[in-house]
Backbone as numpy.savetxt, mean C-alpha at the origin, in Angstrom:
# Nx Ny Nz CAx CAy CAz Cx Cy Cz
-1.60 -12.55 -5.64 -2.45 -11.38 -5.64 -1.55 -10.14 -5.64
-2.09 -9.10 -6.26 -1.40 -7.96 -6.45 -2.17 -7.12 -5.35
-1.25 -6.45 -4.34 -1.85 -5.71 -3.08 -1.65 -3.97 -3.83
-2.49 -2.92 -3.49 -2.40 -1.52 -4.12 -2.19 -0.86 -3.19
-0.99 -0.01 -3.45 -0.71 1.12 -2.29 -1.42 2.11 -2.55
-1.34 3.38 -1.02 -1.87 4.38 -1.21 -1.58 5.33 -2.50
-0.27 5.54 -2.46 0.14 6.03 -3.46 -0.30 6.26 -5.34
-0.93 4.90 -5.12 -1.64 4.76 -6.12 -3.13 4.78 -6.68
-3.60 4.45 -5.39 -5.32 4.73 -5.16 -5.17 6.06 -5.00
-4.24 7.15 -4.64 -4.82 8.56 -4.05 -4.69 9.26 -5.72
-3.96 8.73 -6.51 -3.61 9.38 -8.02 -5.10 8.73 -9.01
-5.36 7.53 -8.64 -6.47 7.01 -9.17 -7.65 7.57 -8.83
-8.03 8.43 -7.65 -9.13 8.89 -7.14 -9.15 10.54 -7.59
-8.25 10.78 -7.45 -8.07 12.22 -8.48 -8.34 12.63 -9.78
-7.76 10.73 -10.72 -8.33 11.06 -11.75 -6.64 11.13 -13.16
-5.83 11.30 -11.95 -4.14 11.36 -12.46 -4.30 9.99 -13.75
-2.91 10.49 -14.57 -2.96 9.69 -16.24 -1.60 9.24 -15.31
-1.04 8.42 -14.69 0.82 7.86 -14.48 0.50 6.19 -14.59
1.81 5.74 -14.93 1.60 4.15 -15.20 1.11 3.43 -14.23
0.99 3.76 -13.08 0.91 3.09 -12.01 -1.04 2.96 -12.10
-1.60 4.12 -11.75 -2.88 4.43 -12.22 -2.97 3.95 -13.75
-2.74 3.59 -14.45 -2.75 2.62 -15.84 -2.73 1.18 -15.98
-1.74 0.68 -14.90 -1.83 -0.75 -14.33 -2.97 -1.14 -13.84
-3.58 -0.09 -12.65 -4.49 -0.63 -11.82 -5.77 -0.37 -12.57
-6.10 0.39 -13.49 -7.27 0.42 -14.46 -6.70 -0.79 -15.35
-5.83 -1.57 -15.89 -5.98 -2.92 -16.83 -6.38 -3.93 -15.70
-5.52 -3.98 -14.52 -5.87 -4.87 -13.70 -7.78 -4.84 -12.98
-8.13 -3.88 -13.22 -9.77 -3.62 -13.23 -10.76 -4.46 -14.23
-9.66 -3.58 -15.79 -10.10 -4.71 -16.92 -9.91 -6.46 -17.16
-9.27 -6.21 -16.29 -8.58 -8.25 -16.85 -9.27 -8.52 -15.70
-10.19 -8.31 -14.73 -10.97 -8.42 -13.47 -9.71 -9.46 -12.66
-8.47 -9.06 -12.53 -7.38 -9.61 -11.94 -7.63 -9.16 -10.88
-7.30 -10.20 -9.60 -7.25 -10.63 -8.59 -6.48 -9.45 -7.71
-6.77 -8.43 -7.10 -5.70 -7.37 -6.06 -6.90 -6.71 -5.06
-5.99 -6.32 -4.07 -6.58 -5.92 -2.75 -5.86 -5.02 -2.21
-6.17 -4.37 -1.04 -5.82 -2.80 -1.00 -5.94 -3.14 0.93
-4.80 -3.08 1.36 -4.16 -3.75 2.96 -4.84 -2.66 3.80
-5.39 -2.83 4.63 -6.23 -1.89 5.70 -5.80 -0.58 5.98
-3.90 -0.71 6.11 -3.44 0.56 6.59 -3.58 1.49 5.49
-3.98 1.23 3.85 -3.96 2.02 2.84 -5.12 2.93 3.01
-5.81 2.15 3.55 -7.68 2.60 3.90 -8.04 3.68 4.78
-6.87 3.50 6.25 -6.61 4.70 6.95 -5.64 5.90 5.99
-4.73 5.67 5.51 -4.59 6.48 4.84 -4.93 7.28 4.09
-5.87 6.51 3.26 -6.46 7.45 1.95 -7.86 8.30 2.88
-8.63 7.62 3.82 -9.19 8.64 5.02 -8.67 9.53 5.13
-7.83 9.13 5.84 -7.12 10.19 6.53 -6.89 11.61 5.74
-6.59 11.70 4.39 -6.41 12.89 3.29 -7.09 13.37 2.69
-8.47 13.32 3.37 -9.92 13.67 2.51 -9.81 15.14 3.53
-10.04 15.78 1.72 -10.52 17.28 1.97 -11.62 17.55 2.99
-13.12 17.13 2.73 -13.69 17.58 3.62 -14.87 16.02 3.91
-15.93 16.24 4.68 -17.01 15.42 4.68 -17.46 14.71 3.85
-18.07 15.19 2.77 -18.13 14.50 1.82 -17.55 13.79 0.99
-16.29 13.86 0.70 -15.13 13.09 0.11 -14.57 11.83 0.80
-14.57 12.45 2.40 -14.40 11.12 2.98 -15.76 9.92 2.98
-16.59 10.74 3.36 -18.24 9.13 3.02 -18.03 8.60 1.36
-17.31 9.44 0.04 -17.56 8.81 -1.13 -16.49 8.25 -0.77
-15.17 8.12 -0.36 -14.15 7.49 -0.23 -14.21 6.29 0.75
-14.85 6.69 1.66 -15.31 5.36 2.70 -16.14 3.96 1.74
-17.38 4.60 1.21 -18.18 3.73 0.24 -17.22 3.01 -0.89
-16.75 4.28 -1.36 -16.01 3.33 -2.62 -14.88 2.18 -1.99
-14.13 2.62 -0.70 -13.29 1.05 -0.26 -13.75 -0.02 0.66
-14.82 0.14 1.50 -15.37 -0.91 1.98 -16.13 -1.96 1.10
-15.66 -2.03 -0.25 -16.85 -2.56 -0.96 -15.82 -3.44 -1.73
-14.40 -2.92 -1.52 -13.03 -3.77 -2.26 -12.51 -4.75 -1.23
-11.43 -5.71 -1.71 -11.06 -6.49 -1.36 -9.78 -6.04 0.00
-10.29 -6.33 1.21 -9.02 -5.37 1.96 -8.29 -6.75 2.75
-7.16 -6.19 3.26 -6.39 -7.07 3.36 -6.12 -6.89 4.71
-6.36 -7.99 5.73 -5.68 -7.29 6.92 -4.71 -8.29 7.39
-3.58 -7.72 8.39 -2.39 -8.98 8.70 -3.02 -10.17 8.94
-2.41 -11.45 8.92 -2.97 -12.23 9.86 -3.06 -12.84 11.51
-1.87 -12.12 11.59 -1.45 -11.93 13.25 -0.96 -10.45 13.20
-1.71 -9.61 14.00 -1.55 -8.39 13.96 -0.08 -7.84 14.78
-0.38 -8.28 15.91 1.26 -8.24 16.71 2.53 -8.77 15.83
2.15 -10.07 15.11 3.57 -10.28 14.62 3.64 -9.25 13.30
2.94 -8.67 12.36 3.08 -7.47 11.85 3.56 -6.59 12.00
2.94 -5.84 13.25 3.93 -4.79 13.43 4.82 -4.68 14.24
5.37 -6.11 14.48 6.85 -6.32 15.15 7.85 -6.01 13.82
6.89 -7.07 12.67 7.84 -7.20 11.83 7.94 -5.74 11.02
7.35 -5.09 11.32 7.05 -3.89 10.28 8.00 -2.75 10.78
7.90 -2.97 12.29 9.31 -2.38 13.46 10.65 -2.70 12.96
10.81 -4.12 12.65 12.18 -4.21 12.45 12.46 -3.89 11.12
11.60 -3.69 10.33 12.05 -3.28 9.02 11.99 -1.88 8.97
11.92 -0.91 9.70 12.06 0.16 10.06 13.33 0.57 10.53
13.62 -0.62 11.76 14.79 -0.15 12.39 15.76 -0.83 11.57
15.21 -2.13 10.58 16.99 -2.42 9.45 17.12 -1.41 8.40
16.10 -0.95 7.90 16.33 0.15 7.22 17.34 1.60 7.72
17.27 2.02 9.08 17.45 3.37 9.60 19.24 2.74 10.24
18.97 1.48 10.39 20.61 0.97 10.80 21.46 0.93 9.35
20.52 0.57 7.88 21.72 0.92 6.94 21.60 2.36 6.23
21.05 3.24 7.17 20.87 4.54 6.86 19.83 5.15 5.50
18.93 4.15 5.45 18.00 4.50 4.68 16.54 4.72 5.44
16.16 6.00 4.67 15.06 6.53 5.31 13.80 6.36 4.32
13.06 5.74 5.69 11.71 5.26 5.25 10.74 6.50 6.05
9.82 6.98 5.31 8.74 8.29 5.86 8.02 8.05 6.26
7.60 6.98 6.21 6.00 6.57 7.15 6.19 5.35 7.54
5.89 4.71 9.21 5.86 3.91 9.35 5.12 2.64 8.88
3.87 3.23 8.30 2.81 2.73 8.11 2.95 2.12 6.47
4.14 2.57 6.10 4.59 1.61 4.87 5.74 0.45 5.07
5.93 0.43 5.97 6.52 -0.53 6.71 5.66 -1.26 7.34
4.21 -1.26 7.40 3.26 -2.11 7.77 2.40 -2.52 6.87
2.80 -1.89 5.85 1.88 -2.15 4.75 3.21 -3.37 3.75
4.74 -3.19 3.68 5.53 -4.23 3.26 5.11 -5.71 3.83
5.05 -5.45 5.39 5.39 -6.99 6.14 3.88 -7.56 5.51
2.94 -6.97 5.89 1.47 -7.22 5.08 1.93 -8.44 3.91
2.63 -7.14 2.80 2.46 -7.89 1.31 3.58 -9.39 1.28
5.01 -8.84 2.42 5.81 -10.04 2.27 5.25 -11.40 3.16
4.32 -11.53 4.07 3.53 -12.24 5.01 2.82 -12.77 4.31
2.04 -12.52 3.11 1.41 -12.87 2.21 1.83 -13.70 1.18
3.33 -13.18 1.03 3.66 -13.82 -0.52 3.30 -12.54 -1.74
2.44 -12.02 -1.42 2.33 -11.03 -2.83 3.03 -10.28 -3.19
2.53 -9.52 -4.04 3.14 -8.20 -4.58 2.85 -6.78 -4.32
3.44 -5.72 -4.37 2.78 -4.28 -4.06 3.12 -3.83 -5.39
1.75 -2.86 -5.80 1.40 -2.31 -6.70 2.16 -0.44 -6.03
2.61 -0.07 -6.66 3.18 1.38 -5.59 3.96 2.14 -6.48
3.69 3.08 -5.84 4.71 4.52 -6.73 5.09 5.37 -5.60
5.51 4.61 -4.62 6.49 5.37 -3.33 7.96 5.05 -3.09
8.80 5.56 -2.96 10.03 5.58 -2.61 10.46 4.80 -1.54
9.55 4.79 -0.35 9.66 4.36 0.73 10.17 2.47 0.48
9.09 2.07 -0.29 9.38 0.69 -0.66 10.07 0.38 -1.97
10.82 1.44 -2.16 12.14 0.94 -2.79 13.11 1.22 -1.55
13.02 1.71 -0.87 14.23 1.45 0.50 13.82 0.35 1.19
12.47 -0.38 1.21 12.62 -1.54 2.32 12.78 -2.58 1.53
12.92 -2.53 -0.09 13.41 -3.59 -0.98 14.74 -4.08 -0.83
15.36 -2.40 0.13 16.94 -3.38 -0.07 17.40 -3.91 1.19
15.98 -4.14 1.97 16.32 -4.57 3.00 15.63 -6.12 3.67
14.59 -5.94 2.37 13.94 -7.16 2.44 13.48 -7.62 1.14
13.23 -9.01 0.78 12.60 -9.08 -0.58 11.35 -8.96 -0.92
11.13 -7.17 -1.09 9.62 -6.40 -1.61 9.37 -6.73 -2.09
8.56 -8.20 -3.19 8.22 -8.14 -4.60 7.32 -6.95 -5.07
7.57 -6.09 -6.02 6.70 -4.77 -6.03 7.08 -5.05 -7.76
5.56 -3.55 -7.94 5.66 -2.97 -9.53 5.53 -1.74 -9.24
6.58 -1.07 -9.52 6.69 0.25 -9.86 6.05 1.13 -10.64
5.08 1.87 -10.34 4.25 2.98 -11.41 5.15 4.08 -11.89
């Protein structure tokens, strides 16, 4: 399964033309198999202009495929240490919460769909399978 970062739902909800938002509209068309990890869900909340954007934004993702850890503690242990192996080989990751959204996709086996930077730094610290928008 292909998991979708924020990064990419927030360019898709705008309406943005980038490859990444191009992937996830074929992967719509080929009705291929992807899901969108819980912490993406607080996120993309979290950046709503006002009231109303957040209830169309609420509706439109409770209705998709969401993904949540399967042991929540061992997640964000693991999502901790990939934080702190990252910051020990001096690479900086910006949100923790993409470090909870990696252990997610590597706990899984899948892939991340993403156009963030962040998880090209925890790629070199763990094996991200990702597609780059």
């Amino acid at each position: 399964m292909i998991l979708v970062d924020t990064s990419v739902l927030v360019d898709y909800f705008r309406g943005k033309d980038t490859l990444a938002v191009r992937r996830l509209d074929a992967m719509e068309a080929d009705e291929a198999d992807f899901g969108i990890p819980l912490p993406c869900v607080q996120e993309i909340l979290q950046g709503a202009r006002n009231e109303a954007e957040w209830k169309r934004l609420r509706t439109l993702l409770i209705v998709q495929e969401l993904v949540a850890p399967e042991d929540p503690l061992e997640a964000h242990l693991g999502a901790a240490r990939i934080y702190f192996d990252c910051r020990r080989k001096g690479l900086t990751v910006r949100s923790s919460l993409d470090c909870l959204i990696a252990q997610i996709v590597l706990e899984r086996g899948d892939e991340l769909l993403h156009d963030d930077n962040d998880f090209e730094a925890i790629r070199k610290v763990r094996p991200l399978r990702t597609l780059r928008g």
